[in-house]
N, C-alpha and C positions, 0 to 999 in steps of 0.2 A: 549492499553486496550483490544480491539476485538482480538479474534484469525484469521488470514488469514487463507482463504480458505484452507484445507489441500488436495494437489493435484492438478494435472492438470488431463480434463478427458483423453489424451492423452499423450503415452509413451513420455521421456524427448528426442526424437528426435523432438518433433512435434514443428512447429517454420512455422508464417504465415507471407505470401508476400500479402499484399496490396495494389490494383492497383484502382483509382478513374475514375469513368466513366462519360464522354469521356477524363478526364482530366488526367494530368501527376501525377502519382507518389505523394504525399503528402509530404512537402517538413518541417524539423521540421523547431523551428527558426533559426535565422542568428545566434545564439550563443548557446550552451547549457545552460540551465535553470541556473547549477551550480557555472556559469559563472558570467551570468545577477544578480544572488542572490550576490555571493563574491563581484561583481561590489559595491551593497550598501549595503554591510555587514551583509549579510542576511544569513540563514541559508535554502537550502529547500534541506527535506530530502526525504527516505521514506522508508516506513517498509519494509520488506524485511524476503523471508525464501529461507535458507541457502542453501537446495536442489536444486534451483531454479536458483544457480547464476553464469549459463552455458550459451550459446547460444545467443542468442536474449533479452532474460530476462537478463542475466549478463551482458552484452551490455548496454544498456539502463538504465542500475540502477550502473552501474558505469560511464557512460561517461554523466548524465542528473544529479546527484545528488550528494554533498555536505557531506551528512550526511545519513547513516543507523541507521534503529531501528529494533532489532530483534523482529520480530514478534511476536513468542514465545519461543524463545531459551533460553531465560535469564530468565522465568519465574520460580518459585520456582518446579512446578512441572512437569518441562522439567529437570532442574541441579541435584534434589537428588528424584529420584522415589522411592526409598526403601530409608531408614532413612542411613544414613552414606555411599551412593551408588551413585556416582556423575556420570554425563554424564554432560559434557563440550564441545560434540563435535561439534554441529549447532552452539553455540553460537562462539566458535574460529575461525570456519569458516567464518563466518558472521566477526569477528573482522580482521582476516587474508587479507579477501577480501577488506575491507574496507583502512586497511591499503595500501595496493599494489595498490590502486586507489584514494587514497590521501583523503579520506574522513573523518571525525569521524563518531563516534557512539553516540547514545543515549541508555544506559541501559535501559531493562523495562521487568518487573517490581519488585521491592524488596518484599512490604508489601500489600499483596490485600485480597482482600476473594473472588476471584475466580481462578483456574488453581493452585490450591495448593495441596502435594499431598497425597493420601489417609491417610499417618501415620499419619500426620498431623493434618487433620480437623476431623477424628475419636480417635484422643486420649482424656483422661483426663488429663490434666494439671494443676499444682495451676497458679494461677500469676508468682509466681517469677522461674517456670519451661517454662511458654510459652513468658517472657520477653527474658529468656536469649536463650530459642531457634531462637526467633526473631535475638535479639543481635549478637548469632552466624553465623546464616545465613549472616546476612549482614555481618560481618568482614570479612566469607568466601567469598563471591562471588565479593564483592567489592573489597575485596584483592586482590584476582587473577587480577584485573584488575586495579588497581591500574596504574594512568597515561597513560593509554590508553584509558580509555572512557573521552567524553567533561562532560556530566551531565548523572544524573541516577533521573528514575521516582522512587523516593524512595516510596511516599505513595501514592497508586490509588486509585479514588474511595470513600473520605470517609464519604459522603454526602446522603443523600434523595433528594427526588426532592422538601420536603418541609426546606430543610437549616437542617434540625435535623442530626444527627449520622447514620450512616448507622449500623446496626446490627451485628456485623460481629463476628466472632472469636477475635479479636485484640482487639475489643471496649468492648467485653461483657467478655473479660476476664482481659484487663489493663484498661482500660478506655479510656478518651481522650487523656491522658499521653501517648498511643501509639507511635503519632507521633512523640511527639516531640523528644522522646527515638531513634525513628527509625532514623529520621535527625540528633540527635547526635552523632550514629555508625558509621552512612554514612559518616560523616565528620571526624569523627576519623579513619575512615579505607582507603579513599582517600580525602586528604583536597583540591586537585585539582580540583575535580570535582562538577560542581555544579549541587545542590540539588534540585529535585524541588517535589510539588503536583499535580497530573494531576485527573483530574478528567470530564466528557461530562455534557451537558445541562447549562454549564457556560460559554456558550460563549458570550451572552446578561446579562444587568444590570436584576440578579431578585430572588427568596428567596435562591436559592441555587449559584450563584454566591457571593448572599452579604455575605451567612454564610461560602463560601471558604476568601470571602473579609476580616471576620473578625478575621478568623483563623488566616491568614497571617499576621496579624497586631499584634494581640497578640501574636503571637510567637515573631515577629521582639522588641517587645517591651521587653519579655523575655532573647533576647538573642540568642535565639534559633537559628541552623543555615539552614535558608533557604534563597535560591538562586532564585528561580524561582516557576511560577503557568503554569502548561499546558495545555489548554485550548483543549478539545480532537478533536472537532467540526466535527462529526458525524453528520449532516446536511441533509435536504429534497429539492429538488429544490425551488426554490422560498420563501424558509422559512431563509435563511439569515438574521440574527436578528438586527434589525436597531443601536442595542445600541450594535454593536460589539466591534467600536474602542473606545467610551467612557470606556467600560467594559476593556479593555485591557491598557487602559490610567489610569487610577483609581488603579489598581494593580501595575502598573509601578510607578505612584507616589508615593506607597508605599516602592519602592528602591530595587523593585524586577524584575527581567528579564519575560517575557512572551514567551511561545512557543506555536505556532497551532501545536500539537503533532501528530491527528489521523485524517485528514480531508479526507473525503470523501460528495460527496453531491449526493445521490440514488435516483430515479425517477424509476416512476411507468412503466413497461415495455409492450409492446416494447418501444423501445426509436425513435424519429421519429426528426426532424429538429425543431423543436418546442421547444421540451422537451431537445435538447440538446444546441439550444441557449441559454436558462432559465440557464441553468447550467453554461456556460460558464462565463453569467453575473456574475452568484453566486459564482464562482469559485475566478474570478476577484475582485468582493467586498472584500473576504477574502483577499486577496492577498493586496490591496490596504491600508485595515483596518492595517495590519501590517506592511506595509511600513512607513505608517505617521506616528507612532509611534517608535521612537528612541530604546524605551529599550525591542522591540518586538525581539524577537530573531530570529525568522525564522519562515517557515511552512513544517513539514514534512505530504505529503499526506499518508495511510492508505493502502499501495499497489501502485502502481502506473498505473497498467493496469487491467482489468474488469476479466480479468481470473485468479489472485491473489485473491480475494476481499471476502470478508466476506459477507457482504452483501446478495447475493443472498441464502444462505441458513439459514441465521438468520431471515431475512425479505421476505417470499416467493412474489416471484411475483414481488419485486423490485431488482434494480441491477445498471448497467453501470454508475457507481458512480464515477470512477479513472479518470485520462488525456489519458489513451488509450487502447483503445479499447482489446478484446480477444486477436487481430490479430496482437498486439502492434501499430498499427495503431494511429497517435495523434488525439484525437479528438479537436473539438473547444476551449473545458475544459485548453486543454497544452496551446494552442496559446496566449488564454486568460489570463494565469500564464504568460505567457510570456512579454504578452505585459506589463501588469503590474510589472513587475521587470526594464521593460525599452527596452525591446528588440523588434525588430523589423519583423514582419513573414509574408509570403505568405503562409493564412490559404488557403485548401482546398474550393471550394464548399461545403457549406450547405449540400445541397444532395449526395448522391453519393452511389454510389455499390461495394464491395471489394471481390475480391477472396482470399480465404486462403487455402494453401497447406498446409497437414500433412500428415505426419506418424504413422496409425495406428499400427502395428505391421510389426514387421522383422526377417527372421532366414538366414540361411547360403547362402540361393539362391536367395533368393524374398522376397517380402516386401507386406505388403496391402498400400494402401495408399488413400486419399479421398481430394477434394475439395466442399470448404463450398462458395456458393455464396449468401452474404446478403446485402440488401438493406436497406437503413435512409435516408428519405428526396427525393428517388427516386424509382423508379421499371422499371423491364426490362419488355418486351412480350416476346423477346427471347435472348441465350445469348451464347456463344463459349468463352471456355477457352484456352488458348494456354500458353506452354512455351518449354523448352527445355533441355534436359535432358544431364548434362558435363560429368557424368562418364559412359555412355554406357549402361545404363537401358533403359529396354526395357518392354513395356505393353504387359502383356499376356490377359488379358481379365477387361472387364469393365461393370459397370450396371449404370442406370438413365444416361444414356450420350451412346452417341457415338463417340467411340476414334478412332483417326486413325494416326499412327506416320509413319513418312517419315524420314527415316535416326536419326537425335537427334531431331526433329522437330515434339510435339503432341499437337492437333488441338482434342480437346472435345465437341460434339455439347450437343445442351439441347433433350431431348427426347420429344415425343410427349404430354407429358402430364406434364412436368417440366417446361416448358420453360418462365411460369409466376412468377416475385419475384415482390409480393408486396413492397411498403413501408413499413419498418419494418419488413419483411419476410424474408428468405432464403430459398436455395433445396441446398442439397450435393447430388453428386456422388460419388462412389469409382473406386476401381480398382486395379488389381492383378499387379506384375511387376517382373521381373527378376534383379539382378546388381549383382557386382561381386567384390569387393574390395572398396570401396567407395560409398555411397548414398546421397549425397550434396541436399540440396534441392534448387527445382528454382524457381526462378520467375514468375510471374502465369501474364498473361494480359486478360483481357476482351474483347469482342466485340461486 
């Protein structure tokens, strides 16, 4: 449903080493997530933009995950921006990747009232011109994909938070009949794939879960073809809602599959050792709520690292809601998915301090480049960076630090006035640099 963050604030070189202070390196678990989940037939996925899935990011989101969901590749006003003008090409990519790393897809989304595009929600329509534009859409984009994707969020969204209809284009021009329309294209355009309703704030027993509860039933009682309810679970620490697995148990005995589609769980920032054990619990409850239940299909998280994440500019002031961190770093959050699938890990220290190496900018001779040193759960009085440079780069000049390189060997001290990283805190330095054929980035250590 949410849009991931669009962008990183740094160029697609910038890719972070994570070092725990005084401890080793952060180790994930004994198995990859994607592993532990296939183990009990679980699905965990996660959203994912198409840009992104290079480096560290493409790493991570191929060899941890199961299943992608296009973040917003596949939404209606990404595929046809001008009316009969298609762009295909994030969402192939996304499909492409997925394939060459053995995972599925989850389509998302067909029918929504938001990310739709301008010809669209500015024209005048009768009914039986914005049914079959509906119609067509779906038969187009389903089509193309036809046996490649596992399900498709065919309708998003179509709720209040009081059980009533959501306003929408769709409702106030077909009526309730929307849906059931849209889930009978979907099925005629791929009968392989199963269909589902996704929609947030139902992820506990309460008026807008019962009135998706009752949707589901009357349709199943119709005829109608749906396959699944996805559960979006957009989440606040500590608000983990006690009637999760009944709520997911109850739709299931309706003889429909269940998926945690969009999970993130965002706390108020900074984030400190406190606020991120809270999360991990909360993280773990989800995790567990759909393991006891048989026809729960999996949990795709909503990004899976904090520098993806929607969150921080929808909800100012809050954030670090994923399993890892900017630096991809795993927080408690992963360990805690982990454990709960059955797997077994040597989580980090609570506390700790991580440096991250990037790449601000680069041209034909030299590069800028900067280190970020932040603290959760710990703080330094002072602090020296060090790593080591494999292709022959060489520092020409440096601020908030003092550099000093010995052959491939640079040693960064904290300046006079840096050298305190609160709990919660950081200080970056930068620095100019010389290379010549190659910029690898390295591994950064603390002291």
């Amino acid at each position: 449903m949410r849009s991931l963050r669009t962008g990183l604030s740094l160029v697609s070189l910038l890719s972070g080493l994570a070092l725990l202070v005084p401890a080793p390196t952060a180790s994930a678990a004994d198995a990859p997530l994607r592993d532990l989940a296939a183990a009990k037939g679980k699905v965990m996925g996660t959203a994912v933009t198409g840009s992104k899935l290079t480096g560290t990011y493409g790493d991570l989101a191929g060899a941890q995950f199961n299943s992608l969901t296009p973040g917003n590749a596949m939404k209606w006003g990404s595929v046809e921006p001008t009316r009969g003008s298609y762009n295909w090409a994030e969402a192939d990519q996304i499909l492409n990747f997925a394939e060459a790393h053995g995972q599925q897809v989850r389509g998302h989304t067909l029918v929504w009232h938001s990310q739709n595009p301008s010809w669209l929600t500015n024209g005048t329509w009768t009914a039986a011109q914005l049914g079959q534009l509906m119609n067509d859409h779906i038969a187009l984009e389903v089509g193309r994909y036809k046996g490649r994707l596992a399900a498709w969020d065919v309708v998003n969204e179509p709720f209040n938070e009081d059980g009533t209809y959501r306003q929408t284009l769709w409702y106030n021009g077909l009526g309730t009949g929307y849906i059931a329309q849209a889930l009978t294209a979907a099925r005629a355009a791929d009968p392989a794939a199963r269909l589902y309703i996704n929609d947030y704030n139902v992820e506990g027993v309460n008026a807008k879960s019962t009135a998706l509860y009752n949707l589901v039933k009357s349709l199943k009682e119709q005829g109608v073809p749906i396959d699944g309810v996805g559960l979006q679970a957009h989440l606040i620490v500590g608000q983990v809602p006690a009637t999760l697995q009944q709520n997911i148990q109850r739709f299931a005995d309706l003889g429909v599959d269940v998926a945690i589609t969009e999970l993130d769980i965002r706390m108020t920032l900074p984030s400190d050792s406190t606020k991120l054990a809270q999360q991990a619990a909360d993280y773990k409850a989800v995790m567990n709520a759909c393991v006891a239940v048989a026809r729960c299909a999996g949990v795709t998280v909503w990004g899976f690292t904090d520098s993806d994440s929607w969150i921080p500019s929808t909800f100012p002031g809050q954030g670090a809601a994923t399993p890892y961190d900017e630096n991809y770093a795993p927080k408690p959050a992963y360990y805690a998915i982990a454990e709960a699938l059955g797997g077994t890990t040597t989580p980090p220290p609570t506390g700790a301090c991580t440096a991250a190496y990037s790449v601000t900018s680069q041209w034909d001779t030299g590069f800028t480049g900067q280190v970020k040193i932040s603290c959760s759960g710990a703080a330094l009085s002072s602090w020296k960076a060090d790593w080591t440079y494999g292709a022959g780069q060489r520092i020409t000049q440096a601020w908030n630090a003092t550099c000093t390189q010995s052959g491939a060997a640079v040693s960064c001290a904290n300046a006079a006035y840096n050298g305190t990283v609160p709990d919660g805190g950081s200080v970056t330095f930068g620095f100019n640099a010389s290379w010549s054929g190659s910029n690898p980035v390295p591994a950064v250590t603390l002291e």
